[in-house]
FIVO-935367 format. One line per 4 residues: their letters; for each residue x negated, y, z negated of C-alpha. Coordinates in Angstrom, 3 decimals. Each point is the difference from the previous one (the first is absolute). Layout:
N
a	X/Y/Z; ...
This chain:
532
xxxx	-2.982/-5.134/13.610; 0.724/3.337/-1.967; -0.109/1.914/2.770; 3.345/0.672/2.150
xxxx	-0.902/0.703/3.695; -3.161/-0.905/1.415; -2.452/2.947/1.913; 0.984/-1.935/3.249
xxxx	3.251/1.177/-0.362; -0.871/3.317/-1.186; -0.492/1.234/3.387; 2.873/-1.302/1.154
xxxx	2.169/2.226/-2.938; -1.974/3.140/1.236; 0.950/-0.108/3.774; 3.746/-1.033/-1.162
xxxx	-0.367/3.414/-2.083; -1.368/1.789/2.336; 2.926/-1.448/2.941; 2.644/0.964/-2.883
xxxx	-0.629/3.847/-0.170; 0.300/1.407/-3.464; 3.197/1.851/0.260; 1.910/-3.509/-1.548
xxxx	-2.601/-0.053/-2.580; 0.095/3.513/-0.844; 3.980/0.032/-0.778; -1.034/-2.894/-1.932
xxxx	-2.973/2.038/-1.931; 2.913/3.087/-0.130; 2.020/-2.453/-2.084; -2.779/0.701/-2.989
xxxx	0.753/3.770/-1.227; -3.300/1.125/-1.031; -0.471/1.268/-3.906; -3.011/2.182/-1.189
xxxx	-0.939/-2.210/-3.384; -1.080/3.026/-2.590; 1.281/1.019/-3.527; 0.020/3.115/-1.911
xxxx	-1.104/-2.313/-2.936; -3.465/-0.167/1.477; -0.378/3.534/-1.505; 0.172/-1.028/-3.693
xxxx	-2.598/-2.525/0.408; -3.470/0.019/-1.512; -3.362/-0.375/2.062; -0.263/-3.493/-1.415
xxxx	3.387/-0.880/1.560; -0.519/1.069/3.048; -3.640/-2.195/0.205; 1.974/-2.997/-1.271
xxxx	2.823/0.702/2.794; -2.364/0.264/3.050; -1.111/-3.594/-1.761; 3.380/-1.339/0.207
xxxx	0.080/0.871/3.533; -3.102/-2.003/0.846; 1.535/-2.821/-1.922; 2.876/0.553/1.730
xxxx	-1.790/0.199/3.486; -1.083/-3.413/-0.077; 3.314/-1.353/-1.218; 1.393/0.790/3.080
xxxx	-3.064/-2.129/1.788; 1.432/-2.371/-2.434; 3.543/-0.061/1.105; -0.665/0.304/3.512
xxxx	-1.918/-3.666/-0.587; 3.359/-1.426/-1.622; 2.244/0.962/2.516; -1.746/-0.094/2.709
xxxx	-3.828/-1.165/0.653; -2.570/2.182/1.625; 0.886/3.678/-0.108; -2.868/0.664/2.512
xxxx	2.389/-1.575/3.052; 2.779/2.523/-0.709; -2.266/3.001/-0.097; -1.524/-0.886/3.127
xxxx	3.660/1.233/1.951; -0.669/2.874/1.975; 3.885/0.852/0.304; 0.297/2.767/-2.815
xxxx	3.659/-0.240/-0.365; -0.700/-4.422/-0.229; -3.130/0.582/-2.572; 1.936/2.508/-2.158
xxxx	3.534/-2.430/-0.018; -2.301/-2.857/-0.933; -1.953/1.660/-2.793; 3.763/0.720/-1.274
xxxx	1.056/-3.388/-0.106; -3.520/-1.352/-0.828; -0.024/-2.177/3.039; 1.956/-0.441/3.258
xxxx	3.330/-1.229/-1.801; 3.154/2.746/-0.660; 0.329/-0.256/-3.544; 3.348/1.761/0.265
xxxx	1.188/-2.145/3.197; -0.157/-3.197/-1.774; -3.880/-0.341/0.578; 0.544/-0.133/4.015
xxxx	-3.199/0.295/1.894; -0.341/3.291/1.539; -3.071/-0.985/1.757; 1.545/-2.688/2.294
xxxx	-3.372/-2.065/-0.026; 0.844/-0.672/-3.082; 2.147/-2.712/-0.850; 2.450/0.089/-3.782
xxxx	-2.070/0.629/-2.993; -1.026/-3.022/-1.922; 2.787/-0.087/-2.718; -3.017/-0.684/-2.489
xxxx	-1.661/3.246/1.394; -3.979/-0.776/-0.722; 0.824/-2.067/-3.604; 0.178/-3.669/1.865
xxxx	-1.235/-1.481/3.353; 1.717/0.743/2.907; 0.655/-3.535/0.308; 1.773/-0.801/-3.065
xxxx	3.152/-1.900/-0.332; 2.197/0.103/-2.890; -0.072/-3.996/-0.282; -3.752/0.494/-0.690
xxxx	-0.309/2.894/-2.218; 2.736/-2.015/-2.214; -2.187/-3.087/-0.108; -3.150/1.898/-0.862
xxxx	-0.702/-0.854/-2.644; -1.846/2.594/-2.247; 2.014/1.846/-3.254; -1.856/3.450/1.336
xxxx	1.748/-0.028/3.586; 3.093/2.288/-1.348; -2.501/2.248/-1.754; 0.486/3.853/0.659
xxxx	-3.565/-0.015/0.683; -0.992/-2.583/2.157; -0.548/-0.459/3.660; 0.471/-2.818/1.738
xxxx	-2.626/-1.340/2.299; -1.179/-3.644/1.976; -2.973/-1.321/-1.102; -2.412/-1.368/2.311
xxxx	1.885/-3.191/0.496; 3.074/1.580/0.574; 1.480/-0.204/-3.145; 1.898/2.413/-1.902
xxxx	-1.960/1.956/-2.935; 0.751/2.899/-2.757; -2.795/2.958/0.242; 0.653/2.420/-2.497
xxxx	0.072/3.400/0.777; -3.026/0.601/-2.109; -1.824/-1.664/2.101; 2.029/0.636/3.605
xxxx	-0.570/3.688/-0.290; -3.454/-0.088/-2.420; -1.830/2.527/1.944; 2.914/2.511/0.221
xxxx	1.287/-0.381/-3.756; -4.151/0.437/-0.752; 0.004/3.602/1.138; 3.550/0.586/-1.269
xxxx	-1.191/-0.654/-3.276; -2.828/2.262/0.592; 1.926/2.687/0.041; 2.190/-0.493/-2.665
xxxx	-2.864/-0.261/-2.198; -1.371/3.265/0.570; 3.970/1.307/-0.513; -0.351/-1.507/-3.356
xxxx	-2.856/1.369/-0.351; 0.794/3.780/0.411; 3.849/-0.157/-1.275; 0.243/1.615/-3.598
xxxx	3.222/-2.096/-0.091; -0.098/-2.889/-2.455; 2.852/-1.679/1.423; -0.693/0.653/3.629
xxxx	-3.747/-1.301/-0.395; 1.421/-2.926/-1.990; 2.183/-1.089/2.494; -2.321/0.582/3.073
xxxx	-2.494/-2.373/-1.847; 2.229/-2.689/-0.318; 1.236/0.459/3.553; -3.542/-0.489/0.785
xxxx	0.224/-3.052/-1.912; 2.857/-1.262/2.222; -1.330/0.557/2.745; -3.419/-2.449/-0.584
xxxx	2.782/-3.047/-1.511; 3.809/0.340/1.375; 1.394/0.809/-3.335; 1.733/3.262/0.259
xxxx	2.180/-0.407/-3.649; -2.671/1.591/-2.078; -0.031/3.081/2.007; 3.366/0.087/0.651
xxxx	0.202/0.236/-3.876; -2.941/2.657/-0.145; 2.040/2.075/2.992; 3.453/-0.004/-2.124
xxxx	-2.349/1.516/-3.348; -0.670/2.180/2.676; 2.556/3.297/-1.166; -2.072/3.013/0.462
xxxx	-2.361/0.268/2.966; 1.179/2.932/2.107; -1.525/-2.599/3.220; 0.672/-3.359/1.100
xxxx	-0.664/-2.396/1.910; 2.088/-3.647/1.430; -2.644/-1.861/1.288; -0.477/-3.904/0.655
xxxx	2.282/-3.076/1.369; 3.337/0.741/-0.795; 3.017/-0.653/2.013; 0.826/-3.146/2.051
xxxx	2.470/1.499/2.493; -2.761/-0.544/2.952; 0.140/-3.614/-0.252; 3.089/-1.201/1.500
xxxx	-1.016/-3.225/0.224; 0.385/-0.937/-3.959; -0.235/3.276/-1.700; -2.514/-0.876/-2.168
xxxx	-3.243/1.964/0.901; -0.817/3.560/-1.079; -0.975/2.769/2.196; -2.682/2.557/-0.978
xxxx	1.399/3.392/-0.044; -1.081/3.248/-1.716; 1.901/3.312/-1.331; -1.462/2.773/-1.286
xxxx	2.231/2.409/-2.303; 0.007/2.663/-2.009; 2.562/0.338/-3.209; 2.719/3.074/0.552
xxxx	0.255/0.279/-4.148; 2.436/2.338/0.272; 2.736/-2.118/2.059; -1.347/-3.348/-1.860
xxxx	0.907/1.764/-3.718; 3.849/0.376/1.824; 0.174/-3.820/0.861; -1.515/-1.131/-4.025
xxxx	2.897/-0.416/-1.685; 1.453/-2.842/2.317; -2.409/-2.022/-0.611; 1.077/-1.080/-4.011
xxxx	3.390/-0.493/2.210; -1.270/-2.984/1.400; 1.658/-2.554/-1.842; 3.564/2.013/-0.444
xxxx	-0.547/-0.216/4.238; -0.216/-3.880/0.011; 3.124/-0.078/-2.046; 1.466/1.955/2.197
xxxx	-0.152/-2.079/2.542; 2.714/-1.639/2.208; -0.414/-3.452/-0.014; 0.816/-2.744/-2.634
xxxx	-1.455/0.699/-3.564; -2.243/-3.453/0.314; -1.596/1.404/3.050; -1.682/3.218/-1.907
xxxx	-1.662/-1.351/-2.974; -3.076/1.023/1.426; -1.502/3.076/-2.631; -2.177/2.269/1.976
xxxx	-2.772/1.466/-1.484; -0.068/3.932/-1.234; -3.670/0.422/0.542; 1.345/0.666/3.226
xxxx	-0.755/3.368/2.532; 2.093/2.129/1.801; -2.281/2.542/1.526; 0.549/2.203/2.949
xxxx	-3.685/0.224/2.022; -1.273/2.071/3.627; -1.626/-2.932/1.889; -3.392/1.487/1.708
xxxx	-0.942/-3.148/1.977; 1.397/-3.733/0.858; -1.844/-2.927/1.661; 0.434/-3.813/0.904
xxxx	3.417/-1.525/-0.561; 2.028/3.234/-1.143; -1.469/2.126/2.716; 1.226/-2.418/2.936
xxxx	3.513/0.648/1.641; 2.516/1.401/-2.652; -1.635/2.500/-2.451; 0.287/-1.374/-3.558
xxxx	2.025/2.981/-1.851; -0.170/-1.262/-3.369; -1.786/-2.817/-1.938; 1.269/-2.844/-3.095
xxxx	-2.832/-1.493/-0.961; -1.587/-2.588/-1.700; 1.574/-2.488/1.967; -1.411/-2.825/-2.686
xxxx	3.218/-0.874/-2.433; -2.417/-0.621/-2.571; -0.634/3.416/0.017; 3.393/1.261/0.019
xxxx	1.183/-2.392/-3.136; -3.197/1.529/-1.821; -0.160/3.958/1.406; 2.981/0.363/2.300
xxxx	-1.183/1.867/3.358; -0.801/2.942/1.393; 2.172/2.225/2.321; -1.764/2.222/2.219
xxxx	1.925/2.331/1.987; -1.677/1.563/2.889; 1.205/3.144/0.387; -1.477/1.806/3.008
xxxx	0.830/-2.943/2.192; 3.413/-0.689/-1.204; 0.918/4.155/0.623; -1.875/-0.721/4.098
xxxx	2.553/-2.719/0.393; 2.797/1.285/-1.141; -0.604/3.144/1.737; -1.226/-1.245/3.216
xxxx	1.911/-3.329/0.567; 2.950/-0.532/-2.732; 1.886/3.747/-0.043; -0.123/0.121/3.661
xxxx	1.520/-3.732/0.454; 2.902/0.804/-2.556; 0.546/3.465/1.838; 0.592/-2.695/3.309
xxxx	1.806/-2.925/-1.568; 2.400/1.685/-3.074; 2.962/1.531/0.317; -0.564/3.850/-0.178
xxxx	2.384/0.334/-3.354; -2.381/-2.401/-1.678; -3.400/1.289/1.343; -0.256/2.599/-2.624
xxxx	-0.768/-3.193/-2.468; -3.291/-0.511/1.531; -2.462/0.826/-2.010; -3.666/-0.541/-1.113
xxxx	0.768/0.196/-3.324; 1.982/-2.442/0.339; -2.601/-2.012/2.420; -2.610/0.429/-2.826
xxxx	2.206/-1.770/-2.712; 1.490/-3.031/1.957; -4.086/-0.444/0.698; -0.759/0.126/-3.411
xxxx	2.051/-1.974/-1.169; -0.157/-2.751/2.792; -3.461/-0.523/-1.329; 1.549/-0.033/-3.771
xxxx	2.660/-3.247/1.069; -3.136/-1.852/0.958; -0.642/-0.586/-3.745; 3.483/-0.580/-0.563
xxxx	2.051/-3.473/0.712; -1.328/-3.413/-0.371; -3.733/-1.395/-0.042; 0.838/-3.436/-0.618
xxxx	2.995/-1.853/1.396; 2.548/-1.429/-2.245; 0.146/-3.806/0.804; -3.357/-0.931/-0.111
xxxx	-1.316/0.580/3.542; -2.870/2.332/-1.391; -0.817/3.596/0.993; 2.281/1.766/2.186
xxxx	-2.699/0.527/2.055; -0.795/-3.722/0.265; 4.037/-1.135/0.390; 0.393/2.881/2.708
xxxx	-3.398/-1.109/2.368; -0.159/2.061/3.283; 3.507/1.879/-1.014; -1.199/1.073/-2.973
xxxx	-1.340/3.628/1.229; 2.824/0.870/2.017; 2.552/-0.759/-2.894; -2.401/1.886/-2.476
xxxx	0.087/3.138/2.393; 4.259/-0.386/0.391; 0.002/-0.103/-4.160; -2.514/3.026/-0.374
xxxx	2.230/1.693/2.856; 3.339/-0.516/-1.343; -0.948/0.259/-4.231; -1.738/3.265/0.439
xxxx	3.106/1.277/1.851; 2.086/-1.594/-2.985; -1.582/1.801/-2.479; -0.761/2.968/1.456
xxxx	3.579/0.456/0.428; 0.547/-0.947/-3.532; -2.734/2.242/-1.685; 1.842/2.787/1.895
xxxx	3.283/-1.442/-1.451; -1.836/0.740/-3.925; -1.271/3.059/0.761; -3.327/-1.068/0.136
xxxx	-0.889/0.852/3.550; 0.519/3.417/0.545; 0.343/2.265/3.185; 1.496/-2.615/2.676
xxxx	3.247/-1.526/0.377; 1.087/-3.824/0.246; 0.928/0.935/3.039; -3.109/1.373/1.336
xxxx	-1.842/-2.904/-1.250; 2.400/-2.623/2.065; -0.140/2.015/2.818; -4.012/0.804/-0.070
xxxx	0.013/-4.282/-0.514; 2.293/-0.477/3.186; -2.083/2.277/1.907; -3.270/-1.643/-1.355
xxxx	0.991/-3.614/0.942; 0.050/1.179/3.782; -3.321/1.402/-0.477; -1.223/-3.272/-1.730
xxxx	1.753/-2.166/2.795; -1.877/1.797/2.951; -2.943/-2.168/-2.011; 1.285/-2.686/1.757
xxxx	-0.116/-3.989/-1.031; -3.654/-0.532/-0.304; 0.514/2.217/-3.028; 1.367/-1.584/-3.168
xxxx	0.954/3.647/-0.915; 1.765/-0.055/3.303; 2.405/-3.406/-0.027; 1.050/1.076/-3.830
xxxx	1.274/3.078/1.524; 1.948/-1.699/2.371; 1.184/-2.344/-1.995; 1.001/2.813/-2.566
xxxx	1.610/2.402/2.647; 1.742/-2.586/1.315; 1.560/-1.194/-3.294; 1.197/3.791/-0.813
xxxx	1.492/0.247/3.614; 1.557/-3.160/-0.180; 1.015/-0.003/-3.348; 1.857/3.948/0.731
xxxx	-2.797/2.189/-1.849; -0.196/1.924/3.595; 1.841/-0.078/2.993; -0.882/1.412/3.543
xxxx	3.050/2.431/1.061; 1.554/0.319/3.291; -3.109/2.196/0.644; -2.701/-2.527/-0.649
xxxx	-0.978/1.899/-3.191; -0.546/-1.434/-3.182; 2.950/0.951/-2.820; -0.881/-1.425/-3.365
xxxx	3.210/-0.854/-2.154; -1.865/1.322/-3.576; 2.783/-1.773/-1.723; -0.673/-3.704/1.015
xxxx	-3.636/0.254/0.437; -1.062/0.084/-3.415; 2.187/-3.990/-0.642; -1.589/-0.596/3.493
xxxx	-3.672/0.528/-1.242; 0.721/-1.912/-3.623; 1.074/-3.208/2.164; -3.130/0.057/2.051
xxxx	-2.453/0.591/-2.885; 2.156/-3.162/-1.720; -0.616/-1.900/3.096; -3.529/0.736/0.311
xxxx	-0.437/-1.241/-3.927; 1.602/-2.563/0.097; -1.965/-1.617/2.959; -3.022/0.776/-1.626
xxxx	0.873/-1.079/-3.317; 0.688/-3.517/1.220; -2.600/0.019/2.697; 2.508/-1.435/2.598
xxxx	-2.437/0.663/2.918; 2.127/-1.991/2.949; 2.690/2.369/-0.819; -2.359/3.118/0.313
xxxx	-1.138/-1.201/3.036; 2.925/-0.758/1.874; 1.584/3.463/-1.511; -3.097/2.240/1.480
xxxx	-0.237/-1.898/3.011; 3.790/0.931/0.716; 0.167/3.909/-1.810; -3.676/1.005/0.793
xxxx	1.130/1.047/3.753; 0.269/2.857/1.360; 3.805/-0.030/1.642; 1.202/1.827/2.909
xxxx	1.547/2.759/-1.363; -3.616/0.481/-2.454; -1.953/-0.218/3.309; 1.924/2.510/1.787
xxxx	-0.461/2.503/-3.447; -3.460/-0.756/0.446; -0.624/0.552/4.000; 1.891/3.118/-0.884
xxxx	-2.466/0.832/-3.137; -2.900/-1.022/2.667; 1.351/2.079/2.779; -0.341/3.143/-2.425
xxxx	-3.558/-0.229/-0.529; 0.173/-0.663/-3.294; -3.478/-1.560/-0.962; 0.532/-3.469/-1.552
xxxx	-2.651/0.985/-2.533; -3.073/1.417/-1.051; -3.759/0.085/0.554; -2.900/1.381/-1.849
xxxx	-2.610/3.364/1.025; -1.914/-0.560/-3.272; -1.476/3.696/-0.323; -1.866/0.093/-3.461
């Protein structure tokens, strides 16, 4: 059954609603501040990129149809809510779960959301996905369905979603088509290619040749956070961008860096052997539109992508920073929580500048580290199973701090302070942590604050406000990044597990910062008016 609530029950959701009022819902809705999506980059586009744009956006349109299958089932049974405040809440969340409450039902006809989401029948218990046996069940791209005797069988998503990918493909065609890009019309062609057999490396290739199209689009199966379950299936998701050349030229030179970074790194020298490649991008971008996966929940800010290895050995990756939505979030949600929660001396090392570059280079650490473990257990992402996105997010976190506040330290990052950027990071983590558990971004910020607290990077004064000792920090955040390396490195899973099931809480003293946070109105984060 792929569906997750029957029409029977429907009715039964709409009186509840309607019993409910919408005042609940509304503070709930309030919780999204709302961001007109425009760029003054549309202006220096051609005619022929604004055609190919409006054909993203259809693209785009039915990746969300998509997504909404993955996650949830029939999108027709959510749109049928009459409540306004209800609809709107569940078209944020894609689906009557809080994505930032630790997927609780908000809808109280509905029970917890399936941890496999739409990827694997309801049904399923781990004893029997383990004994199916079929080499394609871990695949990024398959679902998993019961045959008509019950058992267990692999549908790829070629075929799952044929219809759907059919018109997608349509419109990337006539993109390619019109583009006087070479690169851009190369790469949508071999997307298009992807799409029809669940092989994305060839395009993720022909999107990192990709170095001079003033548009772009992220468009297909790509992350696995949706699947809590195992982790292993993709979820269709779609940004459209357009390159800020100007801000990207600033960012250029850190990119031959790459290798001096990985030295740099604080960890043992056998854990950092791993080259990264200098094909690599490190581009600043407006983001006009989002859809499926990164448009649920949290707003994705910033992008590191391919996620294929094979492609990083051979091309490195490519590090999109999305500027127009990182400035909304600072502005609207981080500033004002640091104004609450830092001690006034300190506040005056808040800034977006500073915001922008812990970003940046929080997507740069996800190249850095360890791919493969050190004794033999395989991948890190293989030795690490269902820890291994949390622990990725706690490295990116706690290595872009690390070498932001190094860069500074050679001159090479100019304008901010190592003290705004650790202060703009201790800020941020409360921001991240409002994300709640559900949220792999979430428990590596609470396992990260909670290590600088802890560990005497910050204390709480005799106020309740934060005082950050910028003496100790910068030992505090070295032995954290070694930590997080060094579990990775030898893929010791059972110890990652039983250390984020005991530091990825939210303590008493956090949860009183936070109802304090809440009780200011300060949204939790943003939500899209998409007015090109």
């Amino acid at each position: 059954m792929r569906v997750f609530i029957g029409i029977s029950l429907l009715a039964a959701v709409l009186v509840s609603c309607a019993q409910q009022g919408n005042q609940e819902m509304k503070k709930k809705v309030d919780e999204y501040a709302v961001f007109e999506v425009k760029s003054p980059l549309m202006e220096n586009l051609s005619d022929k990129d604004k055609e190919v744009l409006n054909l993203f956006r259809a693209a785009g349109n039915v990746i969300d149809n998509l997504f909404w299958k993955q996650t949830f089932g029939d999108r027709s049974l959510i749109e049928k809510i009459e409540d306004p405040y209800v609809k709107d809440y569940a078209m944020i969340n894609y689906g009557p779960w809080d994505r930032l409450n630790d997927n609780k039902p908000f809808i109280p006809e509905y029970g917890a959301k399936p941890l496999g989401a739409n990827y694997y029948p309801q049904d399923i218990t781990a004893e029997e996905f383990a004994a199916f046996a079929d080499s394609a069940k871990n695949s990024l791209y398959t679902v998993i369905r019961r045959g008509e005797d019950g058992k267990l069988k692999c549908v790829w998503y070629r075929d799952e979603y044929k219809e759907e990918l059919d018109e997608i493909c349509r419109y990337l065609h006539e993109a390619a088509m019109i583009t006087d890009n070479d690169g851009l019309k190369n790469y949508l062609l071999k997307r298009i290619e992807a799409f029809r057999t669940d092989d994305y490396f060839e395009s993720d290739m022909a999107w990192m040749d990709m170095k001079d199209s003033k548009i772009d689009i992220v468009i297909g199966p790509i992350e696995n956070y949706d699947d809590k379950l195992n982790e292993a299936k993709a979820a269709y998701e779609c940004f459209i961008l357009l390159k800020d050349e100007e801000r990207s030229a600033d960012l250029a030179k850190y990119v031959s860096m790459l290798p001096e970074l990985q030295k740099m790194l604080p960890c043992a020298p056998e854990y950092k052997t791993f080259v990264p490649g200098t094909s690599s991008d490190l581009n600043v971008y407006d983001a006009i539109y989002y859809s499926g996966d990164c448009n649920c929940g949290s707003k994705t800010i910033a992008i590191n992508l391919p996620n294929d290895d094979r492609v990083q050995a051979l091309k490195g990756a490519r590090r999109l920073q999305l500027h127009n939505s990182m400035m909304a979030k600072f502005g609207k949600i981080l500033l004002p929580i640091g104004r609450i929660l830092i001690e006034p001396e300190q506040r005056k090392h808040l800034r977006s500048e500073a915001f922008f570059w812990n970003v940046t280079f929080h997507e740069v650490a996800h190249g850095l580290g360890v791919k493969e473990t050190v004794n033999g257990l395989g991948s890190v992402d293989e030795a690490m199973g269902a820890e291994k996105t949390t622990w990725e997010e706690a490295k990116a976190d706690i290595l872009g701090l690390f070498m932001v506040c190094k860069l500074i330290e050679m001159n090479e990052i100019p304008l901010i302070t190592r003290e705004d950027a650790i202060t703009t990071f201790i800020a941020g983590l409360v921001r991240s942590v409002r994300f709640g558990a559900a949220s792999s971004h979430g428990k590596a910020n609470m396992m990260c604050y909670n290590y600088l607290k802890d560990n005497g990077a910050f204390v709480r004064n005799n106020e309740g406000l934060y005082h950050i000792d910028f003496d100790k920090a910068p030992e505090v955040i070295e032995s954290w990044a070694n930590l997080i390396l060094t579990t990775q490195a030898t893929g010791n899973q059972e110890f990652a597990k039983e250390y984020s099931a005991k530091h990825a809480v939210i303590t008493e003293a956090l949860a009183a910062d936070i109802a304090h946070v809440n009780g200011a109105g300060i949204p939790r984060d943003i939500r899209f008016d998409f007015v090109w």
